[in-house]
C-alpha positions in Angstrom: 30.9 20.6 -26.4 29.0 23.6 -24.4 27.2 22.1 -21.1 24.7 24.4 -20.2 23.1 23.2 -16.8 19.5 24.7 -15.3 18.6 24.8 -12.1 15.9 26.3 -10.1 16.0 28.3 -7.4 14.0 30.5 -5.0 16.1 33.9 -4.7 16.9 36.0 -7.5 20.2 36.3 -9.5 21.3 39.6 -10.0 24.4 41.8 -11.0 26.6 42.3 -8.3 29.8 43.2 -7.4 32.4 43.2 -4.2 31.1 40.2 -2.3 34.2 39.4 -0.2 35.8 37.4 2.6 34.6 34.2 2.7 31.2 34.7 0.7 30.3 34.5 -3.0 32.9 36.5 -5.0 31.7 37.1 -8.5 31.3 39.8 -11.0 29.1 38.6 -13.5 26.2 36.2 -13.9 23.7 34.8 -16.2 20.2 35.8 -14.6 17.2 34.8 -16.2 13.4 35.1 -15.2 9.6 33.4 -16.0 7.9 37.1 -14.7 5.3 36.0 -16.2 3.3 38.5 -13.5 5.8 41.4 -14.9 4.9 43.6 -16.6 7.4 45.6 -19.6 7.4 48.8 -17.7 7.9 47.6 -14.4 10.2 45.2 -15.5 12.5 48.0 -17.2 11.7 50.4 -14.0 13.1 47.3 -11.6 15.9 47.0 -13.9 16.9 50.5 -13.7 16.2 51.1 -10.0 18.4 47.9 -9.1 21.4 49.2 -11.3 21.1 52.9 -11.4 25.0 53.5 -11.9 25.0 51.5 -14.8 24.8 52.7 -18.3 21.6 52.4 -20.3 22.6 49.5 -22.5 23.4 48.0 -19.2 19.8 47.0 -19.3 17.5 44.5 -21.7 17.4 45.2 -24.6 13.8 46.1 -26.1 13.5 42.6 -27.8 13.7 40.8 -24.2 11.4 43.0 -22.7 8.7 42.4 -25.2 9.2 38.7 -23.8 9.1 39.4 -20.7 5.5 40.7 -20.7 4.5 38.0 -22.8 6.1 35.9 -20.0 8.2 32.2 -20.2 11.3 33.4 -22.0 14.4 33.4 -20.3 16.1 36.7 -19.9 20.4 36.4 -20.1 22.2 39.9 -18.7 24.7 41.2 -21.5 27.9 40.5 -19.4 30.5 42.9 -21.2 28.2 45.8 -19.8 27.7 44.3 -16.3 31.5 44.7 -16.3 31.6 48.8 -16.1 28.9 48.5 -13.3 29.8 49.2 -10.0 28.5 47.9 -6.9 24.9 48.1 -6.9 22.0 47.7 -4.2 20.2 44.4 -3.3 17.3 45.2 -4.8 15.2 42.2 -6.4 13.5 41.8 -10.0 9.2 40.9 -9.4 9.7 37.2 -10.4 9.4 34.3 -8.8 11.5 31.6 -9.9 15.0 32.2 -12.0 17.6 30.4 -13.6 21.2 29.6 -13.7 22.8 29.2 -17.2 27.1 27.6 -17.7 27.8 30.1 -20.9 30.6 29.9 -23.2 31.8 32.8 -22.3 35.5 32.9 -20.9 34.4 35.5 -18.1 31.6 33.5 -16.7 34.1 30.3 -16.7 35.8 32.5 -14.6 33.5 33.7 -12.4 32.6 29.8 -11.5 36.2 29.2 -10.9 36.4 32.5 -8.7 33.6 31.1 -6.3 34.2 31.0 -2.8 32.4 29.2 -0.1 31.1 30.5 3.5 33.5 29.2 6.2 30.0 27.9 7.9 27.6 26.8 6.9 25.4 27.2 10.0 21.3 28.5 9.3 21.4 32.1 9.9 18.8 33.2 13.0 15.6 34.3 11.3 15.0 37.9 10.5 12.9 40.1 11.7 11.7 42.0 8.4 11.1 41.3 5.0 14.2 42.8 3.9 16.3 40.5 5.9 14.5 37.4 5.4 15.7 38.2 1.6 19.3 38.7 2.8 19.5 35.8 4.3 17.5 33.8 1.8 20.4 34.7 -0.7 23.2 33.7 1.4 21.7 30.6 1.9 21.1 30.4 -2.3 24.8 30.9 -2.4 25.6 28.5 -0.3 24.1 25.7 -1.8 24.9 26.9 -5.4 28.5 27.5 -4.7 28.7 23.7 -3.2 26.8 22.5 -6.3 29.2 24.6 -9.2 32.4 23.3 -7.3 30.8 19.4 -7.4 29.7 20.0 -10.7 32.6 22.0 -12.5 35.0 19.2 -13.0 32.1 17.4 -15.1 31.8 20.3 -17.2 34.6 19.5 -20.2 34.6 20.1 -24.0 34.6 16.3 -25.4 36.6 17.0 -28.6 34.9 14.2 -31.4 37.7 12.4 -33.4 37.3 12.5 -36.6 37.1 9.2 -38.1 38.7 10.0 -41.2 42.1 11.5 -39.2 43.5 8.4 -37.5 47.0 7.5 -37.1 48.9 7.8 -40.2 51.2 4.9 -39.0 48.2 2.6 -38.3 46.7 3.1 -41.5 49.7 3.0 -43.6 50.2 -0.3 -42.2 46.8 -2.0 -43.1 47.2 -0.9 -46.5 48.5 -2.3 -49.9 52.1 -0.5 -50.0 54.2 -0.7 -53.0 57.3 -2.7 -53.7 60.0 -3.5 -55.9 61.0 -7.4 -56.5 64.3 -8.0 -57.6 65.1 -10.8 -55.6 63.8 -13.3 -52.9 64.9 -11.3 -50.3 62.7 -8.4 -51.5 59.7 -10.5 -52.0 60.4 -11.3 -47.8 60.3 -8.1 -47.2 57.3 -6.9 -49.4 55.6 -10.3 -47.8 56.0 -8.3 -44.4 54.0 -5.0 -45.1 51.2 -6.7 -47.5 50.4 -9.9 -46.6 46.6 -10.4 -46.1 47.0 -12.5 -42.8 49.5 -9.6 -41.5 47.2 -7.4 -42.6 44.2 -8.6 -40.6 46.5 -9.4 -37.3 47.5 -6.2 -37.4 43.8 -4.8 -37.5 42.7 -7.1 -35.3 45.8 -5.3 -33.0 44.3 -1.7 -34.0 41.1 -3.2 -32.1 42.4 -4.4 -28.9 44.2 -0.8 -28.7 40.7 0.3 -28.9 39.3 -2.0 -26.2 41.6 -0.8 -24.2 41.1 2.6 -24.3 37.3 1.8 -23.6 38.2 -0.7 -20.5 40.1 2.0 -18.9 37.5 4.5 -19.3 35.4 5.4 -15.6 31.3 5.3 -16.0 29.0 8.1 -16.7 28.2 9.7 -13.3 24.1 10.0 -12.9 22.3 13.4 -12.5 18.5 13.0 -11.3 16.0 15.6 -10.6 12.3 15.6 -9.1 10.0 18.3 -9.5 6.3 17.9 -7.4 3.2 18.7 -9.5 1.2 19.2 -6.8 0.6 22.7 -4.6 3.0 24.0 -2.6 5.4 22.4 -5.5 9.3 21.3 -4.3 12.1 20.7 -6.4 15.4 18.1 -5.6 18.2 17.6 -7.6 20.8 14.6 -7.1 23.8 14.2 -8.7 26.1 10.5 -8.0 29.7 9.9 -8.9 29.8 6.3 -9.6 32.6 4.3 -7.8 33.6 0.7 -9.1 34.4 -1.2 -5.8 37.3 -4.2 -5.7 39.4 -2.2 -8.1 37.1 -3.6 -11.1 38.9 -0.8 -13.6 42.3 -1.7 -13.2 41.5 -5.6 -13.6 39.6 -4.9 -16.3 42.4 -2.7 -17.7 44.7 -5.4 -17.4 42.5 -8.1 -18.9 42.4 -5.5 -22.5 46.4 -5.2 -22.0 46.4 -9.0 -22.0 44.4 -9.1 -24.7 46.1 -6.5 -26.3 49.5 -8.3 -26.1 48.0 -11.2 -27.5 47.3 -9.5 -30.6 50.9 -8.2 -30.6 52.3 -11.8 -30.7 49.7 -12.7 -33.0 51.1 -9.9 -35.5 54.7 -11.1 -34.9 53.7 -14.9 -35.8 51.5 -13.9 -38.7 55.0 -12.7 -39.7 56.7 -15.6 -39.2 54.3 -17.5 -41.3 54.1 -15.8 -44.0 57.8 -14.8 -44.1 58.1 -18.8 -44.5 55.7 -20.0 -46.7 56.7 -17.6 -48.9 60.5 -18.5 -48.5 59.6 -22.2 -49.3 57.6 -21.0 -52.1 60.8 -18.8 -53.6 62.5 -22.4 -53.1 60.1 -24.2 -55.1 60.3 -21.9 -58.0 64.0 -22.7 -58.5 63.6 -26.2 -58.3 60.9 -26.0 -61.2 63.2 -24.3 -63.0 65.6 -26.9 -62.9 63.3 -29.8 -63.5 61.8 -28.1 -66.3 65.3 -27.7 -68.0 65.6 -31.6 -67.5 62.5 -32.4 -69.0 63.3 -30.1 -71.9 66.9 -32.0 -72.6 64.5 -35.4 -72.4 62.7 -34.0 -75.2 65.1 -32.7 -77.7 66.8 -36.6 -77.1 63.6 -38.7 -77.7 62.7 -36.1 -80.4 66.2 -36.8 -81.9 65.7 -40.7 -81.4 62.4 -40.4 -83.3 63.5 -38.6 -86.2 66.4 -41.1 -87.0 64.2 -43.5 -87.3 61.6 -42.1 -89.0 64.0 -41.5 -91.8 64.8 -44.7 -92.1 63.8 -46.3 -95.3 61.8 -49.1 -93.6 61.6 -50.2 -89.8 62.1 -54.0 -88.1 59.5 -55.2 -85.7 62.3 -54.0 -83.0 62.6 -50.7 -84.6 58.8 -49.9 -85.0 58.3 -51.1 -81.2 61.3 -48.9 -80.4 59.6 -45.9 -81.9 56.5 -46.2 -80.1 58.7 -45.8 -77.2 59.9 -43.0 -77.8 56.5 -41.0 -78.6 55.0 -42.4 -75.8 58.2 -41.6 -73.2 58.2 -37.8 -75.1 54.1 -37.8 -74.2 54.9 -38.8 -70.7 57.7 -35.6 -70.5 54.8 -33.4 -71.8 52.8 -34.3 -69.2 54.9 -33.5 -66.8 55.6 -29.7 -67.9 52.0 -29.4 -68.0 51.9 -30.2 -64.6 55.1 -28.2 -63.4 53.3 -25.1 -65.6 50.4 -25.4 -63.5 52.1 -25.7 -60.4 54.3 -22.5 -61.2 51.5 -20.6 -61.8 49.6 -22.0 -58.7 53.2 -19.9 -56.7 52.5 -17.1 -58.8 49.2 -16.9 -57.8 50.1 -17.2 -54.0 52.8 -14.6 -54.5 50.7 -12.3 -56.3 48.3 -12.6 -53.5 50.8 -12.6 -50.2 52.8 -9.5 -51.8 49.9 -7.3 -53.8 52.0 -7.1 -56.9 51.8 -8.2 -60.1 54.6 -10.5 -61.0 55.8 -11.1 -64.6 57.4 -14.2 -66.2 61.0 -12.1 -66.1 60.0 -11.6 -62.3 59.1 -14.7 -61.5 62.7 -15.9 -62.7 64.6 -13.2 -61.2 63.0 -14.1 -57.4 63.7 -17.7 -57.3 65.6 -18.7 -54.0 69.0 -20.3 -54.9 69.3 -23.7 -52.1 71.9 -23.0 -49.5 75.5 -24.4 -50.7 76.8 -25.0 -47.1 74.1 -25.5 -45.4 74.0 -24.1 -41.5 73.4 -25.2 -38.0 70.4 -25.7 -36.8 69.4 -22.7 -33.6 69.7 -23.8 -30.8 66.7 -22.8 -29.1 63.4 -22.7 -28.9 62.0 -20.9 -25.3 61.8 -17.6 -27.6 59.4 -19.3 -29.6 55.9 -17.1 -30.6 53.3 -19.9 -29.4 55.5 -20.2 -26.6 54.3 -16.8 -25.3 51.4 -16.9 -26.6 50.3 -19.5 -24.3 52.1 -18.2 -21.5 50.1 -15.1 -21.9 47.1 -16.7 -22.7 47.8 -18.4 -18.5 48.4 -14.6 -17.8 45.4 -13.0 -19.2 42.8 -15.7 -18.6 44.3 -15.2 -14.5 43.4 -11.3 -14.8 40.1 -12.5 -16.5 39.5 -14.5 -13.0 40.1 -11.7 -10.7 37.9 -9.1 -12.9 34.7 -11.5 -12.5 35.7 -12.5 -8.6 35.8 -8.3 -8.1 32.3 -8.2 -9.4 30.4 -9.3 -6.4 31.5 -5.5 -5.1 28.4 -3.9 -6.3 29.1 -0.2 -7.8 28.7 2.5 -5.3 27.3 6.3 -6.6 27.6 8.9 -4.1 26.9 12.7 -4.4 25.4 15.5 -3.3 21.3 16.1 -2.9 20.0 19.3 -3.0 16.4 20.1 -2.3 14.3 23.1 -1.7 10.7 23.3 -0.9 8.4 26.1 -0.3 7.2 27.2 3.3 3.8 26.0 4.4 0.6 27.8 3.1 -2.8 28.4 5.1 -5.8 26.5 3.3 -6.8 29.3 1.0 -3.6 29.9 -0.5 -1.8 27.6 -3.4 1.7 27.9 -1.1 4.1 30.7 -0.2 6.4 32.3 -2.4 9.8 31.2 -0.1 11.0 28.4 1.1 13.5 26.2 2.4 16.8 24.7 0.7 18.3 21.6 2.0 21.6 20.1 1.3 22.6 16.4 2.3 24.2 12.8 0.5 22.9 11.0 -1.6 23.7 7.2 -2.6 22.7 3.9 -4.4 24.2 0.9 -3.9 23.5 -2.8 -6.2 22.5 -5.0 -3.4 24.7 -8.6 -4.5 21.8 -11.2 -3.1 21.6 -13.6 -6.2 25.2 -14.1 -6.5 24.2 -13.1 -10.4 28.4 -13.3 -11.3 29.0 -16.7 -9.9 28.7 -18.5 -12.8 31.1 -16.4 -15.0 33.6 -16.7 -11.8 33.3 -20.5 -12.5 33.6 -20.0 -16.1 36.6 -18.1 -15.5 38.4 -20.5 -13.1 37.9 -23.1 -15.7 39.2 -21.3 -18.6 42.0 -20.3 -16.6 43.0 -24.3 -15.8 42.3 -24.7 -19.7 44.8 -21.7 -20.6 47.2 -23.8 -18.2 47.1 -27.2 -19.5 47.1 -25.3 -23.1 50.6 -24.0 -22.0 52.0 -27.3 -20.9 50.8 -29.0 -24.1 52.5 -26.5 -26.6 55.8 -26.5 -24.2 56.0 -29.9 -24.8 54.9 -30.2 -27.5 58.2 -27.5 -28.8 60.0 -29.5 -26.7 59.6 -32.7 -28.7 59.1 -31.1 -31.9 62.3 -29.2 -31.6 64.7 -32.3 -30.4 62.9 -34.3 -33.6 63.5 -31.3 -35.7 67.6 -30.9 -35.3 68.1 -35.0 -35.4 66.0 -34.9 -38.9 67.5 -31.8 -39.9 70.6 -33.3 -39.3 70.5 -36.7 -41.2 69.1 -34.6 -44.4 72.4 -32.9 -44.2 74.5 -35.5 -44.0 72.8 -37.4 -47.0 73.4 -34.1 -48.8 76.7 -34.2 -48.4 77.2 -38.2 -49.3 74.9 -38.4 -51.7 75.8 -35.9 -55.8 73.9 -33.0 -56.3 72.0 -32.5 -59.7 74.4 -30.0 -60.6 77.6 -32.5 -60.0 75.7 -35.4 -62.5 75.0 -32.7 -65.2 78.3 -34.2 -67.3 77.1 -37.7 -67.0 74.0 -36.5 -68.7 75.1 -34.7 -71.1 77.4 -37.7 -72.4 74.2 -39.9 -72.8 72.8 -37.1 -74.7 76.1 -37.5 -77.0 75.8 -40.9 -77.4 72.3 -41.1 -78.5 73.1 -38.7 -81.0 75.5 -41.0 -82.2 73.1 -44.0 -82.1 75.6 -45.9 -79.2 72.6 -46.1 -77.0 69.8 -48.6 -77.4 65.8 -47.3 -76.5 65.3 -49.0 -73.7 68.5 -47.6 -72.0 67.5 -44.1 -73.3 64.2 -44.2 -71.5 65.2 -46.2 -68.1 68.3 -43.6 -67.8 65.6 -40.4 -68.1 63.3 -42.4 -66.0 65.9 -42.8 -63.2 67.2 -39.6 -63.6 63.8 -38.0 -63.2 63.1 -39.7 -60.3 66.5 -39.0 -58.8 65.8 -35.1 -59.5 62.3 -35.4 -57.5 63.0 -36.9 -54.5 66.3 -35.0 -54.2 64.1 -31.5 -54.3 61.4 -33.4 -52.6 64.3 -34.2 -49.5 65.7 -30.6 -50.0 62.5 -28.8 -49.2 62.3 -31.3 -46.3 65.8 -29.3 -44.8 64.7 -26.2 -45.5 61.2 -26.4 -43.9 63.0 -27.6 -40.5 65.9 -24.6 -41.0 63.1 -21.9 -41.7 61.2 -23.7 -38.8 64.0 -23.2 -36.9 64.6 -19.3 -37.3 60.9 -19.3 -36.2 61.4 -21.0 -32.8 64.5 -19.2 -32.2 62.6 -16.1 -32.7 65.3 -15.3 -35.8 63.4 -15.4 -38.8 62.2 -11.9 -39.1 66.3 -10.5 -38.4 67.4 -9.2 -41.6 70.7 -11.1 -41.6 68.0 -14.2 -42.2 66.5 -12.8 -44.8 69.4 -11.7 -46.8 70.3 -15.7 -46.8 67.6 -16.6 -49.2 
């Protein structure tokens, strides 16, 4: 972005070369005029008798003169030309006011950098002719003007807009659907990772606190104000006020967005923990359907056997009729239950399809079911790595920052500058004022005056959200405390009733030897229907008590802060 900065001053600007010691050194400048009194002729005639070593396309060119007659247009001197001029008199253009322009050009950035200020700044003594009162008018001029381009240089920068379409490739790669392969439970962990819609958003929500951050460490706008008086003889003043933030307010408001910002980092990591174990209880699930739907499908192939013998007999007793009913209804009741199972499989389908972004066949579905530990492990044991854990700490931490940002706001904001001013000499009562004048050069400040206390109440506000963010932190360290100690002595009873009590896999022979005797006709109805009964029960509450264990194990990893290492998710 090119700053280009006007001010107005009394002397002339004009090109000159071989200032040196302590005064303006320069080669070129921008010099610009409102002759509106000028004349094209005597404005070319000026030109020529103030640079007469310089080469004829040193001067205006004929387009700017035409303006000049016509008068308000500002005049710029070509600056590659003023460069094979050599030093030339003072002599001044008819014009009575003139401005300074900041061009884009690499030699007048230069030239700005290249001024030089007078050792003192004392008032010369007055002169004693018109020529000198011009000398010394100009020294003064550069003076003031090299004090205001060295105040005002550093605030001229080229503010390079991001393009909104060319952020980080990282940060968008993460918010976005990626694609993966599922070939097992551990894969659908790892896909769960990258595309899961709650990951997703934490992880935007993170891209914004970076954000704030780079906007609470940011310093404020300084302020620039000018007056200009209407009235005859007219003055001019131009103030310009770096703005200070008193009681360090930027670094405590800097550390309240890296608070903040952390926040959202843990938020991101327990997002991950979350989904990384709803999704490994789901991957559980599906394997137990599986094996309760191959159950129910063995109950039906033996009532359907039951019910064909004896609908081929030639007629049927009261017993035998009554017996048949039994049957149907029993094989109704198993028909039921795959309905239900079939809904609830595609209910994990659904959620998978959802946390993951993939669509997952029937052969896929199979292939990512979670095989139930064989041994099962200890329990970790620890919990002071735990996610909410420092969350809560850092919610103490940043709500404390929070409290010393809105205590520092009773330092009111302090702008201090520079003032510059310049006002014409005084005029007798016929005249509409002189054509010189006076430039003056002081401070300038502003100050908020605090006399309404107007930040007490958010200090109060702050002091009690920070006792909130406290008693918040003992809660949930207890609260781990307790839920940990309850979580390894269940844990550990559900272990030891898995190893006292079969497994459906170690009662799959008993089963199939009812199956044979039914076939047979060794087994009466009502034993048939109490044994799949039992059995079915049996098989629920044993995957019912087995999702139990593997909630608290997964729990577990989270607390220890393990659930996200990849040895953990290899064990599914």
């Amino acid at each position: 972005m090119l700053v280009f900065l006007g001010i107005v001053i009394g002397p002339p600007i004009f090109c000159h070369q071989g200032w040196s010691g302590s005064e303006l050194q320069a080669t070129t400048l921008a010099a610009g005029s409102f002759a509106t009194e000028a004349s094209r002729s005597e404005t070319q005639q000026h030109w020529h008798t103030a640079f007469p070593h310089c080469r004829s396309e040193c001067g205006p060119p004929e387009s700017t003169l035409s303006h000049f007659a016509e008068g308000g247009s500002l005049f710029f001197a070509p600056f590659p030309d003023f460069l094979s001029c050599p030093a030339v008199p003072e002599i001044l253009l008819p014009s009575s006011r003139y401005y300074m322009v900041s061009h884009s050009d690499d030699r007048q950035v230069a030239i700005i950098r290249d001024i030089a200020l007078p050792l003192s700044n004392a008032p010369p003594p007055p002169p004693e002719d018109s020529q000198s009162l011009k000398e010394e008018t100009m020294k003064q001029y550069y003076l003031y003007a090299g004090w205001l381009a060295l105040l005002l240089v550093p605030a001229m920068h080229s503010i390079d807009a991001e393009d909104p379409e060319t952020a980080s490739v990282e940060a968008t790669n993460s918010l976005e659907l990626q694609e993966c392969s599922l070939n097992g439970p551990a894969d659908v962990l790892r896909c769960v990772k990258k595309n899961d819609p709650d990951v997703r958003k934490a992880r935007s929500q993170l891209q914004q606190r970076i954000s704030a951050l780079e906007t609470a460490e940011q310093r404020p706008n300084p302020e620039l104000e000018a007056e200009a008086g209407l009235s005859s003889p007219r003055s001019y003043s131009l103030e310009y006020r770096h703005i200070i933030e008193l009681g360090n307010r930027r670094e405590l408001r800097t550390n309240v967005a890296q608070g903040r910002q952390r926040e959202a980092a843990l938020q991101v990591e327990l997002s991950l923990q979350n989904a990384v174990m709803r999704t490994a209880i789901a991957l559980y699930r599906l394997k137990q359907l599986r094996e309760e739907e191959v159950f129910l499908r063995e109950a039906r192939n033996a009532f359907d056997t039951a019910i064909g013998r004896l609908y081929r007999l030639p007629s049927r007793s009261a017993n035998q009729q009554a017996s048949l009913f039994s049957y149907v209804l029993a094989r109704n009741s198993i028909e039921q239950q795959r309905v239900r199972m079939d809904t609830e499989r595609e209910s994990i389908r659904a959620d998978l399809e959802r946390w993951t972004g993939q669509r997952i066949s029937d052969a896929a579905l199979t292939a990512i079911a979670a095989e139930h530990p064989k041994n099962w492990p200890e329990m970790p044991d620890e919990y002071s790595k735990s996610v909410e854990l420092a969350l809560a700490k850092e919610g103490v931490a940043r709500s404390a920052a929070n409290l010393r940002l809105q205590e520092s706001r009773k330092w009111p904001d302090l702008g201090i500058g520079p003032r510059f001013s310049y006002s014409p000499n005084e005029s007798g009562p016929l005249d509409f004022g002189s054509s010189e004048g006076r430039w003056n050069a002081g401070v300038s400040f502003s100050v908020t005056l605090p006399l309404y206390n107007q930040y007490e109440g958010q200090e109060k506000e702050a002091r009690a959200r920070k006792q909130s963010e406290e008693i918040q932190r003992q809660t949930t360290e207890l609260s781990l405390e307790s839920e940990y100690r309850s979580m390894a002595r269940s844990y550990a009873v559900l272990v030891n009733g898995f190893n006292r009590t079969a497994s459906p896999e170690s009662m799959a022979g008993q089963r199939y030897a009812i199956l044979g005797y039914l076939s047979r006709g060794l087994v009466s109805p009502p034993m048939l229907i109490e044994y799949h009964r039992t059995y079915a029960d049996y098989l629920h509450q044993y995957h019912t008590t087995q999702l139990q264990a593997l909630r608290l194990l997964w729990r577990g990893y989270a607390l220890s802060g393990r659930i996200l290492d990849d040895d953990v998710i290899h064990s599914i």
